[in-house]
N, C-alpha and C positions, 0 to 999 in steps of 0.2 A: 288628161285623165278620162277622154272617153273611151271606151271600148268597141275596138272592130266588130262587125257583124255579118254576118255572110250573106243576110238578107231579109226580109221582113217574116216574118213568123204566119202564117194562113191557117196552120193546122190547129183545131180546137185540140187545147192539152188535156190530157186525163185528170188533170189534177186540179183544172179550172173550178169546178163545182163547190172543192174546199176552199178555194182563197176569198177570204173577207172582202166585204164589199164596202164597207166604211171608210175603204182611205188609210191615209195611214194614223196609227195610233201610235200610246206609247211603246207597245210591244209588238210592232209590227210598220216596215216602209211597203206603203203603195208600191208596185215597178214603174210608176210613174212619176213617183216622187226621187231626190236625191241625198246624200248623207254628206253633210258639209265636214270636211276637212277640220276647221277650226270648231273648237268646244268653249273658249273665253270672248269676253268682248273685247279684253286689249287686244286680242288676235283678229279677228272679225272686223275690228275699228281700221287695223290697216290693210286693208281694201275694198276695194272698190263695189259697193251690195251688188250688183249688177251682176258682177262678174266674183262668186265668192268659188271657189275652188270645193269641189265635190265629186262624188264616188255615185257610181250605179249602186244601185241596191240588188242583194241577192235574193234568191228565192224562185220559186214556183212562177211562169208564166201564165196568162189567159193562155196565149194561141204558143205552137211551138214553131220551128225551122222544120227541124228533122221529123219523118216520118217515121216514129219506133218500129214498123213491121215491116220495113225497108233499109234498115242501117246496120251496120257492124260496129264494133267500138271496140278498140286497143288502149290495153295501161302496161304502164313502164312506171318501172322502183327505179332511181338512178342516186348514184353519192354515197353517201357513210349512211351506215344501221343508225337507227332514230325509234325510239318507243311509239307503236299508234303505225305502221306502217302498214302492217297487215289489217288495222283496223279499220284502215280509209280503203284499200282493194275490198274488203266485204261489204263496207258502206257503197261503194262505189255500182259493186255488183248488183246488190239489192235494191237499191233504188233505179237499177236503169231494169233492172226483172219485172219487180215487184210492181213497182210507181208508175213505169212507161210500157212493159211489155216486151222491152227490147233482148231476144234471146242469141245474138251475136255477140258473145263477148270474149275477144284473147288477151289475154299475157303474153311478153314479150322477157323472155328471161336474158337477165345479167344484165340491165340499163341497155344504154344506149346500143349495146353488141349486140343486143338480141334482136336486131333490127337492120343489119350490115350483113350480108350474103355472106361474107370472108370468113368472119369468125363462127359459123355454125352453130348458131344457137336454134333449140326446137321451142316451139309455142305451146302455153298451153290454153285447151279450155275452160274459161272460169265460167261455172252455172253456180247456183243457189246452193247444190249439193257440195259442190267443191269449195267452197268460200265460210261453211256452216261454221265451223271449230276454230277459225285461223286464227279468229281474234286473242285466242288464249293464247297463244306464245307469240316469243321477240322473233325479230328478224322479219325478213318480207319473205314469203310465199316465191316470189317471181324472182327471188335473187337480184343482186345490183353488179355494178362495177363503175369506175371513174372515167375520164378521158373525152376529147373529144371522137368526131363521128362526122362523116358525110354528111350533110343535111340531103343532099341530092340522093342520094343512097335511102335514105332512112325516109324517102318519100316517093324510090323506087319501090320500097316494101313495102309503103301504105299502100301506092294505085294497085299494086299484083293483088292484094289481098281483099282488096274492096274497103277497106280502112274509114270509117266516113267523120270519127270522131277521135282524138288520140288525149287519154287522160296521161299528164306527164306528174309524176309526184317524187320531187326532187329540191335541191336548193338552189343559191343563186347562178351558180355554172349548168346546174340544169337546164335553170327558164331560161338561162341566156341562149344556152342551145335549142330549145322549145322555141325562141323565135327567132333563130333562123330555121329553123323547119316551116314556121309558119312562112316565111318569107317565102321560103321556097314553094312553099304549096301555091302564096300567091302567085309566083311567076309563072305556074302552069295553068293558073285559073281554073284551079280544080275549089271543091266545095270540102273542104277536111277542115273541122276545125279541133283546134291545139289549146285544150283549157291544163292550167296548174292546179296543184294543191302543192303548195309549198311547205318542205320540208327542211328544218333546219334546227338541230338539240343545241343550238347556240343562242336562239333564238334573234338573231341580227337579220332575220329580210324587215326591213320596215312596212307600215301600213296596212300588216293583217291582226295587229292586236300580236297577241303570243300566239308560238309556232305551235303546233301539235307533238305531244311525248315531253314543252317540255317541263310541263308542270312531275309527271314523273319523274323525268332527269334529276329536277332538282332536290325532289324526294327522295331518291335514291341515294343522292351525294349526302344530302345532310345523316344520312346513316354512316356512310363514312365520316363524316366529321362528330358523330357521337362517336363510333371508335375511335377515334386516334384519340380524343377527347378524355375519356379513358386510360387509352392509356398515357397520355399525359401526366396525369393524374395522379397515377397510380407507382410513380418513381421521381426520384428529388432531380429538380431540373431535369425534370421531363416537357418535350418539346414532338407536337403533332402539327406534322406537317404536310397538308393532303393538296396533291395537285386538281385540278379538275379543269372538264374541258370550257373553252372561252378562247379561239383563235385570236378574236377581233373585238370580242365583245365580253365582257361581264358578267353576264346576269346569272349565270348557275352559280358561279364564285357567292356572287350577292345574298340571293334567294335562298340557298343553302346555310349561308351562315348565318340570316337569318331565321331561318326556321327551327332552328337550339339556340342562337342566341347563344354561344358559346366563343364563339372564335374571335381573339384576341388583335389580329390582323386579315386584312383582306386585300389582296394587290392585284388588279384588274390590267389592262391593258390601257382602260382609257384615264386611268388617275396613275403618271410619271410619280419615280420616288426615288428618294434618293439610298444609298442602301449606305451610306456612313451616316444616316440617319435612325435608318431602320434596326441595323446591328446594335449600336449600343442600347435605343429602346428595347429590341427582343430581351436583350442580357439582363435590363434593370425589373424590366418585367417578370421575369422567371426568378431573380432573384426577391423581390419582394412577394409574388402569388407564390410561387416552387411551380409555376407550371404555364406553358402557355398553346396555343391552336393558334397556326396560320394558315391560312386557305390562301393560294393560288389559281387564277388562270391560269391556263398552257399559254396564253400570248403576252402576257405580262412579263416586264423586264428582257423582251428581246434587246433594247439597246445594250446590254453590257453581254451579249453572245454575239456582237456585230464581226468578229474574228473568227465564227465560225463560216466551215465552206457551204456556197449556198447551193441545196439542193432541192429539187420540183416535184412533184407529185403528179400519176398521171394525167392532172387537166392543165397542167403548167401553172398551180400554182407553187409560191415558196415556201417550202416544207421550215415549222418555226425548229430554233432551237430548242432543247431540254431544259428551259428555266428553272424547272422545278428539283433537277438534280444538281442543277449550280449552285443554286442557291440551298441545298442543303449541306454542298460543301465548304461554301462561305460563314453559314450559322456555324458548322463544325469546325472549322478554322480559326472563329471570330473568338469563340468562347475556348478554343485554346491556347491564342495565343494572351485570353486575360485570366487564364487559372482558372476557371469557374465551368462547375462538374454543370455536365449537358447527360441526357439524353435523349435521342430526337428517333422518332418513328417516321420513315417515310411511306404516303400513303397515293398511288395512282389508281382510284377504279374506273376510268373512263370509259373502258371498251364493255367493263361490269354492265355497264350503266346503258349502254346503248342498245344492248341487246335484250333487254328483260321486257316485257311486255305490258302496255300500260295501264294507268290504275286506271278506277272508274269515270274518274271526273277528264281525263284525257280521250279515255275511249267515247263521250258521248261528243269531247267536240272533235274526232276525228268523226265521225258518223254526221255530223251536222254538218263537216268543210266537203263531205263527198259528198252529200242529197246538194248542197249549194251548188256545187260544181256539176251534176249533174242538170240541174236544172238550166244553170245560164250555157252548158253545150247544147242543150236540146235546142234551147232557145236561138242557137244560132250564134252566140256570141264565141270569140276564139283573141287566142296573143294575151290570154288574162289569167290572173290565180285568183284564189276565194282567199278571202279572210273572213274579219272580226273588227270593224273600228267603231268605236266607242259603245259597244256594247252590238251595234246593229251587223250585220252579214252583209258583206257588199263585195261589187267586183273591182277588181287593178291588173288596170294594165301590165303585161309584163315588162315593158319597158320601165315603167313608172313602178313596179316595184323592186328593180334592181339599179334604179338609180345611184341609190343611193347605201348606207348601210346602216342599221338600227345597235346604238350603241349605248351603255350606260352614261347618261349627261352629270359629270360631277359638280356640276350648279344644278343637276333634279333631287325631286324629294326620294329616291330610292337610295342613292349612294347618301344625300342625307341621313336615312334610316341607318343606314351600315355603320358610318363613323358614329351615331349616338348609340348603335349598340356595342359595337367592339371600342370603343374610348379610345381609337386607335390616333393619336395626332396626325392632323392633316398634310398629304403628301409625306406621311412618317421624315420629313425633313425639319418640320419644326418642332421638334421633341423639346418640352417646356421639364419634360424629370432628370433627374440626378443620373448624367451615365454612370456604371460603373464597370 
């Protein structure tokens, strides 16, 4: 859990004169203090005090690495459109203008290709002028694209350029490629360092708190699930059934259907169910309400698409099956073949959802994950993303945040909250009502 560094810090920072001098409080960690991992005593109890497991803290240096009136600095959008994208590139910009002085700043357009000879991508210049407005609309400024990439290549374009800092803001195939870049930079024992802001509308990198966009994301979905809700509603055995995005994880599915407190079912990826469970409760349900809301992941219920062919996407990952359209020909199969009038709205706004632009309470923590990340680059530190754990701003390792993956735990109090608001039986395979 520590963080590489490219060297001790000499230069007084501009920004020294603001930092408190108390130490740390409750609304504030020293940079000499650490952010302990664990929040409980049963956790804390097993291990060792000595040795408790902890996070740098982010923020503002005394001294910096870099010389702001001597550095250039490159940023890269890389992966799927994410709400807050363009808001971290203006944060990004502004704080290295504004804060350090630093007026070297490119874009590197379409991810990782903007940065590879071959595919002929041009650069642009981001100043204070160009970065003013972006915050208001979706999408990134810089463009993205998927796939890997040379790291040797993509660090041929840092030294031609003079490149001294490279902001990467992407998700986990991103940082994974971010540190083999940084790898590579180390084998030339050059000074570039490769800070994250991690991006992900799924919300699955673990250790930075929630990802940025996705408190919008999920804002956005429960709009869709008040329409389909609706029309549910609004017709005898009527049936809304909204897919939303959730590869691996959960939490938009969750978070959405709590936020109307409306939806009858909720089937995630990481809570298995059985669907000769699930059907006859759908049917008993619609027939006792006249009406029902189920909310889908997109990665929920891949095991009954194990027959389809498997296809990759360009980072080589495995592209999921259409759950959401299977299983709305199962409800409509189910209830035909027991006589009992259906009708069911299907509802996907994913792509809706990823590109609209984020509300307020997203945009101030994309503007906080850039000032962090700007500050621990100056600072020298590199191979890290910014988060958010337990309230306080601190750094992670890229390795140590793709360790792993950040998933809804159904022994936690969230999917708790879910099953007491939708009263949906647990694993929909103990269904205690009357099928009919």
């Amino acid at each position: 859990m520590r963080v590489r560094t490219l060297g001790e810090g000499r230069i007084e920072s501009p920004l020294a004169e603001l930092l408190p001098r108390q130490g740390t409080t409750e609304h504030y960690v020293d940079e000499s203090d650490r952010v302990l991992l664990d929040d409980t005593l049963a956790m804390i109890g097993g291990r060792a005090v000595a040795d408790l497991p902890s996070f740098e803290p982010g923020g503002a240096r005394r001294r910096i690495f870099f010389d702001p009136s001597k550095i250039k600095v490159g940023i890269v959008t890389c992966g799927g459109l994410c709400p807050g994208l363009n808001d971290v590139i203006r944060g990004l910009v502004l704080t290295l203008n504004n804060q350090y002085g630093v007026s070297r700043i490119i874009g590197f357009r379409n991810g990782y290709q903007g940065m590879v000879a071959r595919h002929g991508r041009s650069i642009v210049e981001l100043t204070r002028e160009s970065v003013e407005y972006i915050n208001e609309h979706g999408g990134t400024i810089l463009g993205t694209s998927r796939g890997n990439q040379d790291p040797d290549e993509i660090v041929d374009c840092l030294e031609q350029l003079g490149v001294n800092i490279l902001f990467v803001i992407g998700g986990d195939g991103s940082m994974r490629g971010a540190i083999r870049i940084s790898d590579a930079v180390a084998q030339r024992e050059r000074r570039i360092a490769v800070v994250g802001v991690p991006k992900t509308i799924d919300n699955d990198i673990p250790y930075i708190g929630q990802s940025f966009g996705f408190q919008t994301a999920f804002a956005k979905a429960a709009e869709s699930l008040r329409a389909a809700h609706v029309e549910a509603a609004a017709q005898p055995g009527g049936i809304g059934l909204v897919q939303l995005m959730g590869r691996h994880s959960g939490f938009i599915a969750s978070y959405a259907a709590l936020a109307n407190n409306d939806a009858d079912y909720v089937l995630i990826p990481e809570v298995p169910f059985a669907m000769d469970g699930f059907l006859p409760d759908l049917r008993h349900r619609v027939a006792t309400r006249g009406h029902a809301l189920v909310v889908v992941a997109e990665g929920a219920g891949q095991e009954y698409l194990e027959d389809a062919p498997v296809r990759l996407d360009a980072s080589g990952n495995r592209k999921l099956g259409d759950f959401g359209l299977y299983l709305r020909d199962r409800i409509l199969d189910d209830f035909a073949a027991a006589g009992q009038e259906v009708n069911l709205k299907y509802i996907d706004p994913s792509y809706a959802i990823r590109s609209v632009p984020a509300n307020p309470s997203d945009s101030v923590y994309c503007l906080r994950l850039a000032q962090a990340a700007v500050h621990g680059a100056m600072a020298g530190r590199t191979e890290m993303v910014v988060g958010q754990w337990r309230g306080r701003f601190v750094h992670v390792p890229m390795a140590f945040a793709v360790s792993s993956r950040n998933q809804v735990d159904p022994d936690g109090d969230l999917w708790l909250s879910v099953m007491e608001a939708t009263g949906q039986p647990p694993n929909v395979a103990a269904a205690t009502r009357l099928n009919v």
